[in-house]
C-alpha positions as CSV (number, residue, x, y, z in Angstrom):
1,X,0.0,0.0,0.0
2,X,1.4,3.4,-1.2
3,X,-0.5,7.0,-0.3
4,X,-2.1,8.5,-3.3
5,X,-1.9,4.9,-5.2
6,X,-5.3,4.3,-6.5
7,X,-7.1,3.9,-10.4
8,X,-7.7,7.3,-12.2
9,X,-10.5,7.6,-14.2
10,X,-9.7,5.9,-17.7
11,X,-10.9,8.3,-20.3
12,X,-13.4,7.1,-23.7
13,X,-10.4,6.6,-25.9
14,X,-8.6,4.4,-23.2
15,X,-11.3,2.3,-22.6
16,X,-12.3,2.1,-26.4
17,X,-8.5,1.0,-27.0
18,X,-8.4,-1.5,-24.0
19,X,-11.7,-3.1,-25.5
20,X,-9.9,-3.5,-29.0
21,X,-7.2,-5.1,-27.4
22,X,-9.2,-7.4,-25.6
23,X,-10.9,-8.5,-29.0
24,X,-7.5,-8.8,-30.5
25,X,-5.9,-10.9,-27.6
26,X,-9.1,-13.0,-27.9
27,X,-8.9,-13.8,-31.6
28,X,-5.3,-14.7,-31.2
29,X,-5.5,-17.1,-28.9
30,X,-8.6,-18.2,-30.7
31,X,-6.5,-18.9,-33.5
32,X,-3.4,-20.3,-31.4
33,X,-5.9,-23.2,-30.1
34,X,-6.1,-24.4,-33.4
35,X,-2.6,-24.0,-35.0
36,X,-0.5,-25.6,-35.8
37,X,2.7,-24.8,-33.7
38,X,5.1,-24.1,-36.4
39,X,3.0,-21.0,-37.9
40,X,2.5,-18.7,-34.9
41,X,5.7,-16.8,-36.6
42,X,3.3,-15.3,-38.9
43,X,2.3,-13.2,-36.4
44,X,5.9,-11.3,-36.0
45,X,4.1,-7.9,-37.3
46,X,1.6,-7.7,-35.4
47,X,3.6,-8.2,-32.1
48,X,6.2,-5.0,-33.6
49,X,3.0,-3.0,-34.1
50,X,1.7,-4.1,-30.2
51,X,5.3,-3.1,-29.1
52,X,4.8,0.2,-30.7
53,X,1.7,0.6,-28.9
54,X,-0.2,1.2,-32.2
55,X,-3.4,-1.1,-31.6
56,X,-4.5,-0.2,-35.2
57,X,-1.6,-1.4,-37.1
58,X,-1.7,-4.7,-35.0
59,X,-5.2,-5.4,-35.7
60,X,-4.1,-5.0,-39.4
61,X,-1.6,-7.6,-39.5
62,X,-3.7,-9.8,-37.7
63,X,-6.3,-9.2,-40.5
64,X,-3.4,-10.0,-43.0
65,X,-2.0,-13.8,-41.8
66,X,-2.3,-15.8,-44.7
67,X,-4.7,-18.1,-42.8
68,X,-8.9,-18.5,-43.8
69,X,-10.1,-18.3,-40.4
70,X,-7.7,-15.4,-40.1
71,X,-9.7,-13.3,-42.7
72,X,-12.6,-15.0,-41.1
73,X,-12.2,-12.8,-37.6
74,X,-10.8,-10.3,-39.2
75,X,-14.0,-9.9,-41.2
76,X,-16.0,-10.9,-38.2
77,X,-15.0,-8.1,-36.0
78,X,-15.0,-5.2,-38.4
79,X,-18.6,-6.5,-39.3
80,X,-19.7,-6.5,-36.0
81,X,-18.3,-3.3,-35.5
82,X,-19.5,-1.6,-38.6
83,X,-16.6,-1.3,-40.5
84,X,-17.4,-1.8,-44.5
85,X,-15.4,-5.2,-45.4
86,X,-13.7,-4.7,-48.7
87,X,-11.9,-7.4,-50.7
């Protein structure tokens, strides 16, 4: 226990962000249950993009693994979001 050490209030934006994240960690390891072990390399840009803290950028290389039910979240998400899905 530390004085003054308590949760600030997250604002919109970080809540919105920790929410995509969420979906993103949860279609990962979606996909991980299912792979096979040699292919989770594929992934490499999307953990640079993470380590940059751009969110965007990793959810875009997660949309780009050359991998059906890949596109298949991918396309899942930004549907169920709104986004317009083009090919």
């Amino acid at each position: 226990m530390q004085i003054n050490n308590y949760y600030s209030c997250p604002t919109e934006a970080h809540e919105n962000a920790a929410e995509a994240l969420f979906e993103l960690y949860v279609m990962y390891r979606e996909f991980m249950s299912i792979c096979p072990v040699n292919k989770k390399g594929e992934f490499r840009h999307m953990f640079i993009a993470l380590s940059k803290g751009n969110l965007d950028d990793a959810l875009g290389e997660f949309g780009k693994a050359k991998w059906p039910i890949v596109a298949d979240m991918a396309e899942e998400r930004n549907r169920k979001n709104g986004f317009l899905v083009n090919d």
